[in-house]
LUMMIGU-621338 format. One record per residue (C-alpha): residue number from 1; residue in three letters; x, z, y. Coordinates in steps of 0.1 Angstrom, whole numbers. Example, Ala and Ser with C-alpha at 12.3 -4.5 7.8 and 13.67 -1.06 7.14 Angstrom:
BEGIN
+-----+------+-------+-------+-------+
! pos ! code !    px !    pz !    py !
+-----+------+-------+-------+-------+
!   1 !  ala !   123 !    78 !   -45 !
!   2 !  ser !   137 !    71 !   -11 !
+-----+------+-------+-------+-------+
END
This chain:
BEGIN
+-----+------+-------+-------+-------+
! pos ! code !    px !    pz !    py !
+-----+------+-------+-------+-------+
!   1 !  unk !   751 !   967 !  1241 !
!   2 !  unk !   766 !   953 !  1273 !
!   3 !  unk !   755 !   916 !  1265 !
!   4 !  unk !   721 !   922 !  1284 !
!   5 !  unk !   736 !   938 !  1315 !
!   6 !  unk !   762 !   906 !  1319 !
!   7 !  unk !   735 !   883 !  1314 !
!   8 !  unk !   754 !   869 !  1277 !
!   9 !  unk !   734 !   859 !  1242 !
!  10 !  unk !   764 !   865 !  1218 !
!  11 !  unk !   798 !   884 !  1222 !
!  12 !  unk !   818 !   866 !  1242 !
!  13 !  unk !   852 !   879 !  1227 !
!  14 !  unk !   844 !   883 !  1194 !
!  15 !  unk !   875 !   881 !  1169 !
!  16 !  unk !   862 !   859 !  1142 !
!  17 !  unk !   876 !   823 !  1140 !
!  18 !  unk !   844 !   807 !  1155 !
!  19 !  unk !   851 !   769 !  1159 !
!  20 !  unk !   819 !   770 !  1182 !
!  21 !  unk !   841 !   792 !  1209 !
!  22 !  unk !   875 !   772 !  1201 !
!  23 !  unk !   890 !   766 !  1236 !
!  24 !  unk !   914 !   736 !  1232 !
!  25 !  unk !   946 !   732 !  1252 !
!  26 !  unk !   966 !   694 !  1252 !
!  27 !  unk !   993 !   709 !  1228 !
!  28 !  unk !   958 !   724 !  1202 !
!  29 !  unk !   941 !   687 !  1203 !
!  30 !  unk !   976 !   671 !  1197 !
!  31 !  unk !   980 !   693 !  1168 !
!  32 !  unk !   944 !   690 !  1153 !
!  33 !  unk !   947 !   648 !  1158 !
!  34 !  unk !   982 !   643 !  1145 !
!  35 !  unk !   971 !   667 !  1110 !
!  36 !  unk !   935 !   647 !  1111 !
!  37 !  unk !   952 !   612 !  1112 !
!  38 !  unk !   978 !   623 !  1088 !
!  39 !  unk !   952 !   633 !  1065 !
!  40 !  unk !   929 !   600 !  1070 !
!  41 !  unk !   966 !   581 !  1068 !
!  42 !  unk !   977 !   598 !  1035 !
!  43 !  unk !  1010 !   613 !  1051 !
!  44 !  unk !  1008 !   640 !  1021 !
!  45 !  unk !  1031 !   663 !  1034 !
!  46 !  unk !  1020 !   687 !  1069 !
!  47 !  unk !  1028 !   721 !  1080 !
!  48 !  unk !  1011 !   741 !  1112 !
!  49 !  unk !  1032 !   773 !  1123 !
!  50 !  unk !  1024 !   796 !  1147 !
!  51 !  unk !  1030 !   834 !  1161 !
!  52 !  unk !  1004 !   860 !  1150 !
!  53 !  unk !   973 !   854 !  1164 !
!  54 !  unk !   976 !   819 !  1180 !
!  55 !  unk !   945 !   808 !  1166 !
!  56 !  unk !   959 !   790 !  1134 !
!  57 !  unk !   927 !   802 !  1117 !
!  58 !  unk !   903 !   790 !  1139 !
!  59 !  unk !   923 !   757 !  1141 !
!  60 !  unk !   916 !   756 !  1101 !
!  61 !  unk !   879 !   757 !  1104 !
!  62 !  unk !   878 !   730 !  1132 !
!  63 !  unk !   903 !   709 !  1111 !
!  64 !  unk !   879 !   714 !  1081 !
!  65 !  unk !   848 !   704 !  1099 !
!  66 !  unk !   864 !   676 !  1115 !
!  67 !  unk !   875 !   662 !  1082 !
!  68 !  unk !   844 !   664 !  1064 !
!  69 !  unk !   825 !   645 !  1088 !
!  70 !  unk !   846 !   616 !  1077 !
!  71 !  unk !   839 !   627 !  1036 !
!  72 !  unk !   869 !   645 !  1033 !
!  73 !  unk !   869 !   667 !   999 !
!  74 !  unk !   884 !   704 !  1013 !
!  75 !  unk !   901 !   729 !   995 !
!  76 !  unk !   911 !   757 !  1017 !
!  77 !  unk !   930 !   789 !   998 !
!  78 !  unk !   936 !   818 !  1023 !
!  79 !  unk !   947 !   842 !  1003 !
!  80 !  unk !   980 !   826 !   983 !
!  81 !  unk !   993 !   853 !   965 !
!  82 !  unk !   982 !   836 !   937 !
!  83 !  unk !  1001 !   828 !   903 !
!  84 !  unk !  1004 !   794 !   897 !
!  85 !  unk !   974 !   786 !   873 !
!  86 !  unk !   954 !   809 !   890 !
!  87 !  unk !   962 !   787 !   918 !
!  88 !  unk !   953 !   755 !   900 !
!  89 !  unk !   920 !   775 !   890 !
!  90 !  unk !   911 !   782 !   925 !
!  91 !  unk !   918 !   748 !   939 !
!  92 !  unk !   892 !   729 !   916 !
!  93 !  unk !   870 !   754 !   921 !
!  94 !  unk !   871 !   751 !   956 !
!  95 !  unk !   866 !   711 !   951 !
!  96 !  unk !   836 !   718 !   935 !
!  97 !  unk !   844 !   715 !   901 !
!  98 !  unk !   833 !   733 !   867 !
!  99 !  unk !   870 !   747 !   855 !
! 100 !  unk !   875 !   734 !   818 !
! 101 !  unk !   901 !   758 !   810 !
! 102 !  unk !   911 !   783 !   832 !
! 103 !  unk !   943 !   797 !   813 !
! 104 !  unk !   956 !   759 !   804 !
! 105 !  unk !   977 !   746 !   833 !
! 106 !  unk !   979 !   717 !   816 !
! 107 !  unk !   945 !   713 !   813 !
! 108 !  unk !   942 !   722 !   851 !
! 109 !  unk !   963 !   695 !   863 !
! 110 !  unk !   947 !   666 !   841 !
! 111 !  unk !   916 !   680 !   855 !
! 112 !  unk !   929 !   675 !   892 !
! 113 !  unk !   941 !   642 !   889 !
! 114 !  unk !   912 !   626 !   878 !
! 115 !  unk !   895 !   638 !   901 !
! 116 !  unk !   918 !   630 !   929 !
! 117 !  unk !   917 !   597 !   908 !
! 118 !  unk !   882 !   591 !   913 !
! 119 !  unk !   883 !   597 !   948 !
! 120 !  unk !   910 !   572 !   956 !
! 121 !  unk !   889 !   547 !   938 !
! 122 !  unk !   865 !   555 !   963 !
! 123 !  unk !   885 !   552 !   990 !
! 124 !  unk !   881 !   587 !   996 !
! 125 !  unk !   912 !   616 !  1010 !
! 126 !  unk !   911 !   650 !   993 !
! 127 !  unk !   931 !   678 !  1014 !
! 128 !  unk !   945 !   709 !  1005 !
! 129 !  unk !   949 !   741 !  1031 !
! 130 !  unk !   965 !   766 !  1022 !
! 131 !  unk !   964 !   795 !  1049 !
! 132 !  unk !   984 !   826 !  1056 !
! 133 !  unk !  1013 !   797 !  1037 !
! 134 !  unk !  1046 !   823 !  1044 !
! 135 !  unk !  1032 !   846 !  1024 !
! 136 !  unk !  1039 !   823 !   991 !
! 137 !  unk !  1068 !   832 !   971 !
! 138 !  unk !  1091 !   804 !   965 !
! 139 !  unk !  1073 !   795 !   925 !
! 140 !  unk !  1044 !   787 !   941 !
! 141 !  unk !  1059 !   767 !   972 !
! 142 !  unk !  1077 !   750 !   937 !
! 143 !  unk !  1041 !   743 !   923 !
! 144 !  unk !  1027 !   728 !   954 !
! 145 !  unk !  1063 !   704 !   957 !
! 146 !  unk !  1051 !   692 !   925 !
! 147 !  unk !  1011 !   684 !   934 !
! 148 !  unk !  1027 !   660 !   959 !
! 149 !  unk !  1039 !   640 !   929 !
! 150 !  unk !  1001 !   633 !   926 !
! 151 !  unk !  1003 !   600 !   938 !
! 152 !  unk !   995 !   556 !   932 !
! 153 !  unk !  1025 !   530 !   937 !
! 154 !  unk !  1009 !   528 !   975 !
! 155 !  unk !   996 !   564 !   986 !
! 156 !  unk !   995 !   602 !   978 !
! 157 !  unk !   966 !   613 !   963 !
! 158 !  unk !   965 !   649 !   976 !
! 159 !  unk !   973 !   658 !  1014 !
! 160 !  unk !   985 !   694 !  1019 !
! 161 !  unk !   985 !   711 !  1047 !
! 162 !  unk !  1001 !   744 !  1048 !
! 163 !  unk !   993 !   766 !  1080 !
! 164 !  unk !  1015 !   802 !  1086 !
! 165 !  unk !  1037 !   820 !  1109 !
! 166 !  unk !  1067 !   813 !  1116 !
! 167 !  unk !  1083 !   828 !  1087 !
! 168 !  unk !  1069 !   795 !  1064 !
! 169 !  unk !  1097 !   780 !  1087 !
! 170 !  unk !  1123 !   798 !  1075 !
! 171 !  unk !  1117 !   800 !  1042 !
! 172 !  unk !  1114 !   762 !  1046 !
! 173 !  unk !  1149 !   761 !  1054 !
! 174 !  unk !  1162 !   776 !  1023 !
! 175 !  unk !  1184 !   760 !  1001 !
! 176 !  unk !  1159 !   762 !   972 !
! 177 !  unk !  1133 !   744 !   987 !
! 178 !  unk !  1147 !   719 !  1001 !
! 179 !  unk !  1132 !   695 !   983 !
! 180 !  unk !  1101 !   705 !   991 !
! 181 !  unk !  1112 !   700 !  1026 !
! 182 !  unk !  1126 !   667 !  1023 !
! 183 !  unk !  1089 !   662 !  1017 !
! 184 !  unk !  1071 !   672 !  1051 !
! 185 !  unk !  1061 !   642 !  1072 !
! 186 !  unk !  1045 !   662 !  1101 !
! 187 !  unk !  1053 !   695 !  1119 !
! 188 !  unk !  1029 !   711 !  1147 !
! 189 !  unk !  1032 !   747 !  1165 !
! 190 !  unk !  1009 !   769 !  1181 !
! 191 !  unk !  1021 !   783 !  1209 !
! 192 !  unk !  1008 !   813 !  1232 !
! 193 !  unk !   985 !   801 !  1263 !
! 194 !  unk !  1002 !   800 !  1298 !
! 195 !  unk !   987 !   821 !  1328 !
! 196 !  unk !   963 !   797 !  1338 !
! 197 !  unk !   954 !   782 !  1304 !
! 198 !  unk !   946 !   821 !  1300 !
! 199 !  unk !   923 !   823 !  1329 !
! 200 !  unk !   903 !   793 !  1317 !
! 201 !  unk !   903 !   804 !  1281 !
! 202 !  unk !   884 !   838 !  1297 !
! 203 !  unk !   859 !   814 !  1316 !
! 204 !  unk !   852 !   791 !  1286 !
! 205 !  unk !   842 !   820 !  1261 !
! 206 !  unk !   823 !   840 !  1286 !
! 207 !  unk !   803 !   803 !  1297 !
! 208 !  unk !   795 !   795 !  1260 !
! 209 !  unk !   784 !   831 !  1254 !
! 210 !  unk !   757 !   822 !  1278 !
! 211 !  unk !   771 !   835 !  1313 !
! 212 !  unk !   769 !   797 !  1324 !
! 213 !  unk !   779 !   795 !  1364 !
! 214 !  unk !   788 !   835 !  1366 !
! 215 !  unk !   817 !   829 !  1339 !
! 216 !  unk !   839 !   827 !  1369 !
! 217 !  unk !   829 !   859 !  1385 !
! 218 !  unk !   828 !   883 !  1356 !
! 219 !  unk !   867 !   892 !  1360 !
! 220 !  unk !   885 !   892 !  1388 !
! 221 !  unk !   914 !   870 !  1399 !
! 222 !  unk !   938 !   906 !  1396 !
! 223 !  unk !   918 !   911 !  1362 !
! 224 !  unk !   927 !   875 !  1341 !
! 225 !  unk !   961 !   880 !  1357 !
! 226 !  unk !   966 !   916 !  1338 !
! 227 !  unk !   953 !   902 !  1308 !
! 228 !  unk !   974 !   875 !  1305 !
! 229 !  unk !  1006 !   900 !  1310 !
! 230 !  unk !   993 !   922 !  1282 !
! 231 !  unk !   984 !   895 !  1261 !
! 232 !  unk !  1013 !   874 !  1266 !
! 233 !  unk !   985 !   849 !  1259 !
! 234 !  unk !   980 !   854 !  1225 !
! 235 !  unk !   945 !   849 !  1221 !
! 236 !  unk !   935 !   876 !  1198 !
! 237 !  unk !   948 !   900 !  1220 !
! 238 !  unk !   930 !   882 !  1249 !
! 239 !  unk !   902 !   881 !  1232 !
! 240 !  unk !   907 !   925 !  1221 !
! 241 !  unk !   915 !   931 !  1257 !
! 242 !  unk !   887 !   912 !  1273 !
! 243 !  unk !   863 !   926 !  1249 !
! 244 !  unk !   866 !   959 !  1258 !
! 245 !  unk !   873 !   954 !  1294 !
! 246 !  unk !   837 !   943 !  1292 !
! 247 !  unk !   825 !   975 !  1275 !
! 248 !  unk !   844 !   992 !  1302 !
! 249 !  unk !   830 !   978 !  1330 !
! 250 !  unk !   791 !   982 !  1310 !
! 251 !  unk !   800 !  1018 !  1306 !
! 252 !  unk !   802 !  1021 !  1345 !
! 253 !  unk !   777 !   998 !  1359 !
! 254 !  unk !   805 !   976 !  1372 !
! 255 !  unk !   791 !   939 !  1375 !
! 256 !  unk !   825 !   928 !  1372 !
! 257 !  unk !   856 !   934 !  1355 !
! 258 !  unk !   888 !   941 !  1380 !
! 259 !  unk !   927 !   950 !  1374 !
! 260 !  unk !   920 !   987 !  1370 !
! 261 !  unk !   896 !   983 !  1343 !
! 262 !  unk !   923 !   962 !  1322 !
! 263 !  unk !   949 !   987 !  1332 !
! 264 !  unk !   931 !  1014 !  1313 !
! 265 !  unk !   924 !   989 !  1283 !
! 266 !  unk !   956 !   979 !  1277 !
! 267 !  unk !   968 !  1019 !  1280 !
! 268 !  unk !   944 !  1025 !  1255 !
! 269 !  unk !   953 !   994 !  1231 !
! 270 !  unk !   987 !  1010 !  1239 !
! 271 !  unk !   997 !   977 !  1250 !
! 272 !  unk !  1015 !   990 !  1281 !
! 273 !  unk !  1040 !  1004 !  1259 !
! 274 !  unk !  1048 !   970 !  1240 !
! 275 !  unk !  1078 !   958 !  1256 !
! 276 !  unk !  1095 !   994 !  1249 !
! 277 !  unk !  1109 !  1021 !  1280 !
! 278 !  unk !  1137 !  1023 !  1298 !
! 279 !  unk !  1161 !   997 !  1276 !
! 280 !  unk !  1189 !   989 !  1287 !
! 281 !  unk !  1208 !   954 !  1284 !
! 282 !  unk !  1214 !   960 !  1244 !
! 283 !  unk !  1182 !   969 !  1234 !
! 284 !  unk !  1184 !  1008 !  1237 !
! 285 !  unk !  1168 !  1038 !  1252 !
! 286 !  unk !  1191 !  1058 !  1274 !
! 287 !  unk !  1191 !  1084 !  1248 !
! 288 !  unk !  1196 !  1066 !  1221 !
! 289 !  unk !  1229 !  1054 !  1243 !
! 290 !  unk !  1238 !  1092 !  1247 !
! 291 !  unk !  1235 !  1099 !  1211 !
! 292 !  unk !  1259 !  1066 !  1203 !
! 293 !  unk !  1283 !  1076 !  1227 !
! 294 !  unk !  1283 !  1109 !  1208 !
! 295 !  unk !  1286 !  1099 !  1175 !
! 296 !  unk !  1315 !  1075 !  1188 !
! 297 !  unk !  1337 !  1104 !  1203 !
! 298 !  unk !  1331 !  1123 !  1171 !
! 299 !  unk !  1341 !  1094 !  1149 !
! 300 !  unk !  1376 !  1091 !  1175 !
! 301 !  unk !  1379 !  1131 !  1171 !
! 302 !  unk !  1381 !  1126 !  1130 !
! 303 !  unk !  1401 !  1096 !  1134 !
! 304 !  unk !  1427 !  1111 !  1154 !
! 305 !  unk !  1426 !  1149 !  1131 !
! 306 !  unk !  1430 !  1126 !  1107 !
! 307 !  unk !  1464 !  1110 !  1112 !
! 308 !  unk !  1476 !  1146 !  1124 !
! 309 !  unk !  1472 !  1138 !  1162 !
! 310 !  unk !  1462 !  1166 !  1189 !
! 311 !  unk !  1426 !  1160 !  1203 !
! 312 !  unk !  1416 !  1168 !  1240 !
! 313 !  unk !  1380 !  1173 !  1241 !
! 314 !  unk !  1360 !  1183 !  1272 !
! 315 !  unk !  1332 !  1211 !  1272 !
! 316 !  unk !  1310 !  1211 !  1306 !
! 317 !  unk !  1345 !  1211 !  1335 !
! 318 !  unk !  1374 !  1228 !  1311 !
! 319 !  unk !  1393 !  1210 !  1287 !
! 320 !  unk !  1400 !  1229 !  1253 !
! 321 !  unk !  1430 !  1211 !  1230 !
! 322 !  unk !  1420 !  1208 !  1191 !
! 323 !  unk !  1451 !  1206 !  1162 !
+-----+------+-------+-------+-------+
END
């Protein structure tokens, strides 16, 4: 719709995980090489954490195609609410593998480590990703502790990566899986973009969607600015913003995108609204402070009724006594 009148041959701002459109900061190609190298090296162990819409997805797919350029077999589950042979199940199938018998964990297992077998033989790395990781209850964290006994006297024969929000952290850190974290040779973050790694991030998507030399024209300097304070540079939101910020500006003729257009957005993402009104220093609105002071002076009232003692309570300028 508006991709003609900016001059663009594919949405710019598009939400999908498109490795095509991944826009890399030093901290994103530090993470992607150290998992990569620990996968080539055999480091078994890796987890990548990160805040709601940091891009952990689209770091996935890059990481996948990366690795399979240097004939890396890929397993990649995304949705692990899974029991643990269904699990198994999934993971072979994913490798490319007729299942033998899908109900026999047993079975499953012998299945995987031959194969794993055969690729080590090779010379060749299998990896297992397992996105969307803090949503695993703690028996399947158990069964993925004990794939990284697949292993030779010299290497492990299985690298897992496990990728989730911040959450996977903390469930890490429970006592019951500590041996699973004993286990982790490499931890990476995803953090939000800064301000100017915002602006860029704007320009890169809106030159690879085909506005070329213009990238840097189609928002203003007010405009990235404004996103970047809405989005707290969390790229999907960026990316949300910017998107319809763009159909904004189409909708009146507006070459360019400025502060005022993103101002409206963001009212109507109700984004403006995000950080809460009117809070004071302990996290509360000033009525919600009214109503706790209230319910505090009625608590003293009964307290003091209750040991027999006279209450003074003040109504508007008189004071009334209570016994």
């Amino acid at each position: 719709m508006y991709r003609q009148f900016f001059g663009l041959n594919r949405s710019p701002f598009d939400i999908s995980p498109d490795p095509y459109f991944l826009f890399a900061t030093v901290r994103h190609n530090e993470a992607l090489a150290s998992i990569v190298h620990g996968v080539i090296r055999r480091k078994g162990f890796m987890v990548l954490t990160g805040e709601v819409g940091t891009g952990k997805t689209l770091m996935v797919r890059c990481l996948m195609e990366l690795l399979r350029t240097r004939h890396v077999a890929t397993a990649n589950v995304f949705n692990p609410r899974l029991r643990p042979a269904e699990f198994l199940y999934y993971i072979i199938g994913d490798l490319g593998m007729t299942v033998a018998s899908p109900d026999n964990k047993g079975i499953l297992l012998l299945q995987l480590y031959n194969y794993l077998i055969a690729r080590q033989r090779t010379n060749q790395a299998t990896v297992l990703i397992v996105d969307e990781a803090h949503n695993m209850d703690v028996e399947l964290l158990e069964e993925i502790r004990l794939l990284t006994n697949l292993e030779t006297a010299q290497q492990k024969l299985l690298q897992i990566v496990l990728v989730g929000q911040p959450e996977l952290d903390q469930k890490m850190d429970s006592p019951q899986l500590r041996q699973l974290k004993q286990r982790i040779t490499l931890r990476c973050t995803l953090e939000p973009l800064e301000e100017s790694e915002t602006k860029a991030y704007i320009w890169r998507r809106l030159e690879r969607a085909g506005a070329n030399s213009r990238a840097s024209s189609l928002f203003s300097e007010g405009a990235t600015s404004a996103v970047y304070h809405y989005s707290r540079g969390i790229p999907r939101l960026i990316n949300t913003i910017c998107e319809n910020a763009l159909i904004a500006a189409y909708a009146c003729q507006s070459k360019f995108v400025n502060k005022e257009i993103i101002d409206e957005v963001a009212v109507d993402l109700r984004l403006h609204v995000s950080q809460g009104s009117a809070l004071s220093s302990n996290g509360l609105t000033e009525g919600q402070q009214v109503l706790a002071r209230s319910m505090l002076d009625l608590i003293d009232v009964l307290e003091r009724m209750a040991h027999g003692s006279p209450v003074s309570a003040q109504t508007g300028d008189s004071e009334a006594k209570m016994v």
